[in-house]
N, C-alpha and C positions, 0 to 999 in steps of 0.2 A: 536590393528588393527583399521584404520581408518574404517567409516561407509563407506560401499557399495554404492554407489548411480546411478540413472540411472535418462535417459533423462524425468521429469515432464512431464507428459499426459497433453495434452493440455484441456483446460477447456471447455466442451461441451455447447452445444446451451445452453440455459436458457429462455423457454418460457416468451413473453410478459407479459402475467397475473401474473406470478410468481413475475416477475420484479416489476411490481406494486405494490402487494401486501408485498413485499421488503420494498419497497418505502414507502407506505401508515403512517408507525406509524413516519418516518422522517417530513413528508407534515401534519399528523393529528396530532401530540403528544397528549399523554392523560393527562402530568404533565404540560404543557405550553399554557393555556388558552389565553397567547396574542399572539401566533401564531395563534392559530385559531380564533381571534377576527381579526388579520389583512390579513386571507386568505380570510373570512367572507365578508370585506369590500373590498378587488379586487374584488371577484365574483361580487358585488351590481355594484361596477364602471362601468363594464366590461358589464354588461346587460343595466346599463344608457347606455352606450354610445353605444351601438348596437341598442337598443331604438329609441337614438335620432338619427342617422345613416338613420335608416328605416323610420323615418318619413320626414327627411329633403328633399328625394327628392320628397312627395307627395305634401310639399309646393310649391317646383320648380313649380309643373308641373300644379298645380290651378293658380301658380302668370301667369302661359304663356297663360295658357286657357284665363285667366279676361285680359290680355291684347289684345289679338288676339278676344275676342267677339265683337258680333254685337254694344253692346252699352258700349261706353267707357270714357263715361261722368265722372263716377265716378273713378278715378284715386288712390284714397286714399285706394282701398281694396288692389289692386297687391301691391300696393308700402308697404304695413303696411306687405301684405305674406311674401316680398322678406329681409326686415327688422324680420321680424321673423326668415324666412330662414336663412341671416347673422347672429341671433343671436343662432341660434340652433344650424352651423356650427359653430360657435366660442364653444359651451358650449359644443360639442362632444369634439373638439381638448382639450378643459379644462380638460374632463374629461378622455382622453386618457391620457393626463400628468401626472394626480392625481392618475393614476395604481403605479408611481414611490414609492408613499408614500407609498403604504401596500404592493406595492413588492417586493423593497430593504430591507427591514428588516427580510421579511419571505425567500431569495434568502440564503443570506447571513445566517441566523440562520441554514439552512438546510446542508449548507455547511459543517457547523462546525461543527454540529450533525453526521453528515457521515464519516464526513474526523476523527472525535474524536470515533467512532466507529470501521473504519476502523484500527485506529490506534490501539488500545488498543487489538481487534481480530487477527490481526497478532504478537501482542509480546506477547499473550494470545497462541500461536499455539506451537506446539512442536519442541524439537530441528530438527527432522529428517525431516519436513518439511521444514524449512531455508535451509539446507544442500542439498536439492533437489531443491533448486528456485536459479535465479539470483531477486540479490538484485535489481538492474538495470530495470530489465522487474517485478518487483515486482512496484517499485516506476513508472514506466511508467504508466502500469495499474491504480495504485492508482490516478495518476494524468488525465489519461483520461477519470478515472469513476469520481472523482468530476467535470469535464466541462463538463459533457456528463449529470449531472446533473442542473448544473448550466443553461447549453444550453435547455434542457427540460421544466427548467420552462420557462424557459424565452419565449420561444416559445408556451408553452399553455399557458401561461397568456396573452402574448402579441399579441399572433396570431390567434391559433385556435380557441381557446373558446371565441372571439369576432367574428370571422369569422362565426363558427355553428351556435353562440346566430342568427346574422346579416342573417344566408340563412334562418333559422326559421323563421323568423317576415317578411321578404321577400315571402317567398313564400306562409306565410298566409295571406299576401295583395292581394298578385296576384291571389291566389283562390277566393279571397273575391271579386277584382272590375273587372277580365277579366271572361271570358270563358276558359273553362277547357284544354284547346288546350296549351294554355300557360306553367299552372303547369305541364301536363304532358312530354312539350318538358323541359322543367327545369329539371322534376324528371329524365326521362331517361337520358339527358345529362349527369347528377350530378352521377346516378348511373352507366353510363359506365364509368363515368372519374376515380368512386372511385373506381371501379373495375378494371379496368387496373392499376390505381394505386398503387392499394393494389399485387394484384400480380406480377407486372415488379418491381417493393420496393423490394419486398418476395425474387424476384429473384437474384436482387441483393445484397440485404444484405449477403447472403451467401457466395459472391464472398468479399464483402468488409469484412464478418466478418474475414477469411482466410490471406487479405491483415495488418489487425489490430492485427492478432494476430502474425504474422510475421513481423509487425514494431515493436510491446512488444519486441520481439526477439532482431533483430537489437539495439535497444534502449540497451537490457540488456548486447549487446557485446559490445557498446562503455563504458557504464559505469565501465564493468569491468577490460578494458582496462585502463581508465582513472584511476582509483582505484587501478591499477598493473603497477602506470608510471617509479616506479623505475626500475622496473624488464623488462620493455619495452626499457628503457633507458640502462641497464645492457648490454642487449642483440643485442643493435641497431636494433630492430626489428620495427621502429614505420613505414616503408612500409606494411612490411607484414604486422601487425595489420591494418593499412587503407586499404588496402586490402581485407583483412577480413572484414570490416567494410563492404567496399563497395559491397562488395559479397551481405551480408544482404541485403542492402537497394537494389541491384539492382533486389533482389527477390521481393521486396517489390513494387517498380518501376514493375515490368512486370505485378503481380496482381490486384495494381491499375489502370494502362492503361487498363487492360483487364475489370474490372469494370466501367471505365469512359465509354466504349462500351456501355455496356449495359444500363446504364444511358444513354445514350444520343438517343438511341432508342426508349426506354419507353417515354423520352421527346415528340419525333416524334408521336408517338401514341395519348398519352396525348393531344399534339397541335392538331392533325384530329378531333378529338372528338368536343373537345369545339370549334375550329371552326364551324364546320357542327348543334351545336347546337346554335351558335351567330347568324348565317345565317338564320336558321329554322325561328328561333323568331323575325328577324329583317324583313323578306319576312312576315310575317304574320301580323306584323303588321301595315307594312306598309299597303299592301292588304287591309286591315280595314280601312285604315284614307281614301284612294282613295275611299272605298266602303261608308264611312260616318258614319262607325259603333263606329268608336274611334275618340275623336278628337286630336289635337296637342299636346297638354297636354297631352295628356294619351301616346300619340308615347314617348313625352321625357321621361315622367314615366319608359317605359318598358325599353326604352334603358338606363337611369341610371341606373335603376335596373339592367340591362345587365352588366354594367358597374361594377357596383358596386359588383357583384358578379364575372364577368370572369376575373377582375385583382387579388381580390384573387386570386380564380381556380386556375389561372396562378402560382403563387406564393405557391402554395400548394404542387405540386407536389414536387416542391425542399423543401418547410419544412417537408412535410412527409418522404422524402430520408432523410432530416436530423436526423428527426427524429427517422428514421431507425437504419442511421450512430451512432446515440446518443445512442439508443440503445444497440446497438453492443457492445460499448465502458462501457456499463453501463453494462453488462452481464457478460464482464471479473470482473468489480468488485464484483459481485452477485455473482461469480461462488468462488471469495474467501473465502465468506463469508457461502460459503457450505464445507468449510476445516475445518474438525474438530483437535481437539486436539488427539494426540495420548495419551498421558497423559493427566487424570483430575481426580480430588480431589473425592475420594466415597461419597457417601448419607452418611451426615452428620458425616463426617471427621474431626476431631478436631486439637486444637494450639497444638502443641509442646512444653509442659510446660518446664518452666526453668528448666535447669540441668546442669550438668557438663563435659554434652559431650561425653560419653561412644560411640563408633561407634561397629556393629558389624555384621560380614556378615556368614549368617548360610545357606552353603549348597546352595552359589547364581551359578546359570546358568543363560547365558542368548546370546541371538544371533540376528544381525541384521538384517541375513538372516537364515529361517528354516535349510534350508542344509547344514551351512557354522558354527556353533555356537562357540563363543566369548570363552566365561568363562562356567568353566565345577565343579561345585560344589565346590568354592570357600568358604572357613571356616578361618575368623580371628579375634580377637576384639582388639580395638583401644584403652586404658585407657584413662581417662582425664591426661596432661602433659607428656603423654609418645610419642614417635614419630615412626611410622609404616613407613617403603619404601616399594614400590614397584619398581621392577628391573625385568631384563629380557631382552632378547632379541625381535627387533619391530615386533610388531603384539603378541605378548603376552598376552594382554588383559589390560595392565596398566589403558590408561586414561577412557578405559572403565568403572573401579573399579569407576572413579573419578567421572564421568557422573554417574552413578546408584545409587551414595550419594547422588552428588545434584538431583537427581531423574529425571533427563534431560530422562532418560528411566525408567521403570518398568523391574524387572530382571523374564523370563521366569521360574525360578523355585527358590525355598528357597526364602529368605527373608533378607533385609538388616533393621537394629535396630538402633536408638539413644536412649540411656538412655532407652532399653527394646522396644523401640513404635516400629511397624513397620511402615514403611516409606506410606504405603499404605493405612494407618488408618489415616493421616495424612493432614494437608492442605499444596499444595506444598508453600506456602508464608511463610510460618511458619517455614517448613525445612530449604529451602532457607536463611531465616534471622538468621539461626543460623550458617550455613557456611562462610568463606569466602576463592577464590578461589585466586593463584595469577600464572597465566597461565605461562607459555612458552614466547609465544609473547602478553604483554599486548598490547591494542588497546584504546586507549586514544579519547575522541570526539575532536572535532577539535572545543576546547573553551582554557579558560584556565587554565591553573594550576591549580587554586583554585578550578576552574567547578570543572575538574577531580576528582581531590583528597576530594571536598566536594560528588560527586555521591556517597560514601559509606557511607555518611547518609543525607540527602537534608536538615534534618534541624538543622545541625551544622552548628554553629557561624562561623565567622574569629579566633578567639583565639582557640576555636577546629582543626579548619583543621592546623594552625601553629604546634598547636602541637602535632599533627598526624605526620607531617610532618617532624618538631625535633625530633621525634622518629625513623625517616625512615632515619636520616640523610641528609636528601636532603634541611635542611630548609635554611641553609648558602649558597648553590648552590641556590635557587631562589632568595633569597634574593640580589645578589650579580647582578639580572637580572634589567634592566632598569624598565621594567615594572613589575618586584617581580611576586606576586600571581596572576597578570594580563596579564602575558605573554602569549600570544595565542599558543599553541602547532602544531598546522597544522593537517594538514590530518592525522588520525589515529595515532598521536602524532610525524612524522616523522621530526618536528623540534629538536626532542630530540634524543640523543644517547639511545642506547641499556639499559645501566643501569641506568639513570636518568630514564626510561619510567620503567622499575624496581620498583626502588624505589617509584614514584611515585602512581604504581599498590599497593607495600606497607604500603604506606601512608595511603591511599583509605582505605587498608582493616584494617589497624589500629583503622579508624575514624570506621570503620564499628564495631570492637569489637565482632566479635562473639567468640565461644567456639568451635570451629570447625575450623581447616583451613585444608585448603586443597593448598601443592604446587606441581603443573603441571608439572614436566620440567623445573622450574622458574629459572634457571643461564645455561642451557645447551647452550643456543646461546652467553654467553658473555664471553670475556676474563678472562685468569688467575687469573690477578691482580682484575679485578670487583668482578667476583664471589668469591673471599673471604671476600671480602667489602658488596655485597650482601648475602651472606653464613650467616654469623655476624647479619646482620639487620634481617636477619628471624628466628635467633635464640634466638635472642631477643624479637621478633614478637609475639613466639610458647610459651613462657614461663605459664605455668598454663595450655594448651591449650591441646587438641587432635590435634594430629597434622599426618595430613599423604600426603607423602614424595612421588610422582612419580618422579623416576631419570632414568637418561639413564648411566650419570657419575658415578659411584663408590665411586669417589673420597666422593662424595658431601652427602654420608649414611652413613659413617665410623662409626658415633656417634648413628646411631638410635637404639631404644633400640627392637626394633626387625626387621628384613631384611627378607622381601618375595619374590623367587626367582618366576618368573611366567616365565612358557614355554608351549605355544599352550593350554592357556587357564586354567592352571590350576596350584598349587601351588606346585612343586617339593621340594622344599627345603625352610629350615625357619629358623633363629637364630640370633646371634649377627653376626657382621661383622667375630670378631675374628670364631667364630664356623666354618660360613660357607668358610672361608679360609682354616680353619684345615681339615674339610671334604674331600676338595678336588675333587669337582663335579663341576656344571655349572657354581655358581658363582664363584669359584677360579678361573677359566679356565678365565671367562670372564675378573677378576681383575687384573689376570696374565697379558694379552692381553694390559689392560685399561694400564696400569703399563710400560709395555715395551714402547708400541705407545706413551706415555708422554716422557719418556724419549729419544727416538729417537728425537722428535719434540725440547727434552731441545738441545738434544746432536749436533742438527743443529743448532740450535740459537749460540749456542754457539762456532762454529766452526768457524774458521781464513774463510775471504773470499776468492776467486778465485785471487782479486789482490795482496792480503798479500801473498800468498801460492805460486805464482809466484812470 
């Protein structure tokens, strides 16, 4: 019976702090000491040039004073200020540039730290997990948590943390050379900006996290669309699908308009503020140069400094919303990275020492859902070179048997065995490497041939996968291909027919060599004439081997040397082909059935047409 599945809960807030704290050992590592030698060397950059920022415009405003003084004989001071000045502002711009040097390497290394973590935690998670996600709104995520990264730094190196350094060293000049009138229209300014800030952000992230996580959405329907083109094409359905596409995005379309709102308000707020504090300080100090208390020089001081702080300001509001936004995006990936494994390895669980395969299941139950349970005390053992079926009618429990070997689950009660171990004392890498499965529908990467059929062991030669591949008989069919073992297979191998992609799964698990195989349904989708041509190749395959056989055919168990009938979970009936024929119970009934239905199917092939018979 297929796994149960229901709509994935969407992935809850993820506090800031947490997110940081996330983050921290990607930005700090403890084993890569030239990342933090070149985080080390931005931060230095990053305080020169706010440094030198803070002081170039007190040069300005002396070079304007010594030229506007009573005595202006000596010419050689302003001109030496203003050549300083030119030289200070050339060596900030210098050292704005010189951020590129320690921040593209530390950008870039974080990247690939997240993105190589990320990757490894999701094929690290369990089967029931994948089976509840879209692949689609999986890799969407993935891809807006690394730019949501990417865009973070780039923004606190590049923005913020020059900007803070820059209002710090500002506004301990301006406590140092004005009166206190000044710093406090600064500080209250500053502190109403970042408080409305902080909250109209607050408010809208909320509305933009709702729009991001329903683009994941959209995004996960066109991919799976895309990913289902035959069966879209089958059905002439490619309206409806854009349809449905457009459905998503248009949900997506109405929560972002309604966020742009809100955004664009906060903007309006934002603007009052630091106007009414540009104005404050601009009326005040003029007042002083009329009243004689400040002179000219010191008016251009305040108003660079004005300057130089309220176009950031300005510019702050949209990088903290991005920052938000950045967030949001960065939160769906954090929230993955709180998905545990249903399955994982016990305190100090060991290899799967070499054997010969013995499979054995004592007294297994187990169920996807409490209320609904799968397999109900399942009792059978598998010899090394003998071959087990499983049959039955669907929903029986078969591929479930298959999954709870490869340990894709843990069985609710009793215990399944290789060579005595139980599978739970075990490391699932270890199980794993001694199985090999050869599904139903194999699913090919979309590389080529060789990829494929080398994935059942990465570090087999050429002369290995060949003759992997002469084993599966398929090697004369590639070879006879233009591009041989270089032939690229397409999406999910859909260049290839039914039983090349067979053979191919074949191949793979040949190269792999375990002691174990496991076939899925492996010829129920393909022709007559193939599946004796595949029947053959895996009989070949099985030789020496444990071998257990899920079939829906009949036909294709004849030979096993024992047949387990499953019905709602449990084993009714058990023996050779011959036995359970003589019996005269489910499977007869069934073979009976399988029997007729073939023959019907010959009995028409083989009938004169409608034009002959007229």
């Amino acid at each position: 019976m297929p796994r149960q599945t229901v709509e994935p809960p969407e992935e809850g807030p993820v506090g800031d702090v947490k997110m940081v704290r996330w983050l921290a050992p990607f930005i700090w590592p403890p084993d890569d000491p030239g990342l933090k030698l070149r985080l080390a060397g931005a931060i230095f950059v990053l305080v020169l040039m706010a440094g030198i920022n803070a002081l170039v415009p007190i040069l300005f405003a002396r070079a304007v004073d010594a030229f506007t003084g009573a005595e202006q004989a000596l010419v050689a001071a302003p001109i030496a200020l203003l050549v300083l000045y030119g030289f200070l502002h050339w060596g900030g711009k210098l050292a704005s540039e010189a951020r590129w040097l320690f921040y593209g390497p530390i950008e870039q290394r974080i990247q690939r730290r997240v993105g190589l973590a990320a990757f490894r935690h999701l094929h690290g998670l369990s089967l029931g997990f994948h089976l509840d996600r879209s692949t689609g709104r999986l890799a969407r995520i993935l891809d807006n948590g690394l730019r949501a990264i990417r865009e973070l730094l780039f923004d606190c190196v590049f923005l913020v943390l020059p900007f803070v350094t820059e209002i710090a060293l500002i506004t301990t000049v301006v406590i140092y050379r004005y009166e206190g009138w000044y710093a406090a229209i600064m500080l209250v300014t500053l502190v109403a900006y970042l408080a409305a800030l902080i909250v109209g952000a607050s408010l809208w992230r909320k509305r933009q996290r709702v729009a991001i996580a329903e683009g994941a959405v959209a995004h996960g329907k066109a991919i799976d669309s895309l990913l289902n083109y035959e069966t879209v094409k089958y059905f002439g359905n490619e309206e409806s699908s854009a349809i449905r596409y457009d459905s998503a995005l248009q949900n997506v379309e109405r929560l972002i308009v309604r966020s742009l709102r809100w955004r664009a308000l906060i903007g309006m707020v934002l603007a009052t503020i630091i106007g009414s504090g540009l104005a404050a300080m601009v009326l005040l100090a003029g007042s002083e140069v009329v009243a004689g208390t400040l002179t000219v020089g010191d008016f251009v001081l305040v108003n660079a400094y004005l300057l130089q702080i309220v176009r950031p300001l300005e510019r702050m509001s949209n990088i903290y919303r991005r920052l938000k936004a950045e967030l949001t995006n960065l939160e769906l990936l954090v929230a993955l990275f709180d998905e545990d494994s249903e399955i994982k390895d016990a305190t100090g669980a060991g290899d799967l020492p070499a054997g010969p395969g013995a499979v054995s299941f004592d007294a297994v139950s187990f169920s996807y859902d409490r209320r609904e349970p799968i397999l109900r005390g399942i009792s059978f053992e598998a010899r090394p070179g003998a071959t087990v079926a499983l049959v039955g009618p669907t929903g029986a429990g078969k591929s479930t048997v298959a999954r709870l070997l490869f340990r894709s689950y843990d069985p609710t009660g009793g215990s399944v065995r290789i060579d005595g171990h139980d599978l739970r004392t075990l490391t699932q890498a270890s199980v794993r490497g001694a199985i090999g499965v050869v599904p139903q529908e194999p699913v090919l990467f979309n590389e080529t041939i060789g990829f494929n059929i080398g994935f059942g062991r990465p570090d087999a030669g050429p002369a290995e996968i060949e003759a992997a591949a002469r084993a599966a008989h398929i090697h004369d069919f590639i070879a006879a291909l233009p591009d041989g073992y270089d032939t690229l297979v397409g999406e999910r191998g859909l260049k290839l027919s039914g039983g090349e992609k067979q053979r191919v799964a074949i191949a793979r698990v040949m190269l792999k060599n375990p002691p174990i195989l496991i076939f899925d349904e492996a010829t129920s989708s393909l022709d007559t004439r193939t599946e004796a041509q595949i029947l053959e190749n895996l009989h070949d395959l099985g030789q020496g081997r444990t071998r257990i056989v899920v079939a829906h055919r009949l036909s294709t168990v004849v030979d096993a040397d024992e047949i387990l009938y499953l019905d709602h979970g449990r084993i009714v009936e058990r023996g050779t082909h011959a036995d359970l024929v003589a019996a005269g119970g489910g499977y007869a009934a069934l073979w009976q059935r399988q029997q007729k239905q073939d023959a019907d199917r010959d009995g028409w092939a083989d009938a004169p047409s409608l034009e002959a018979r007229a």
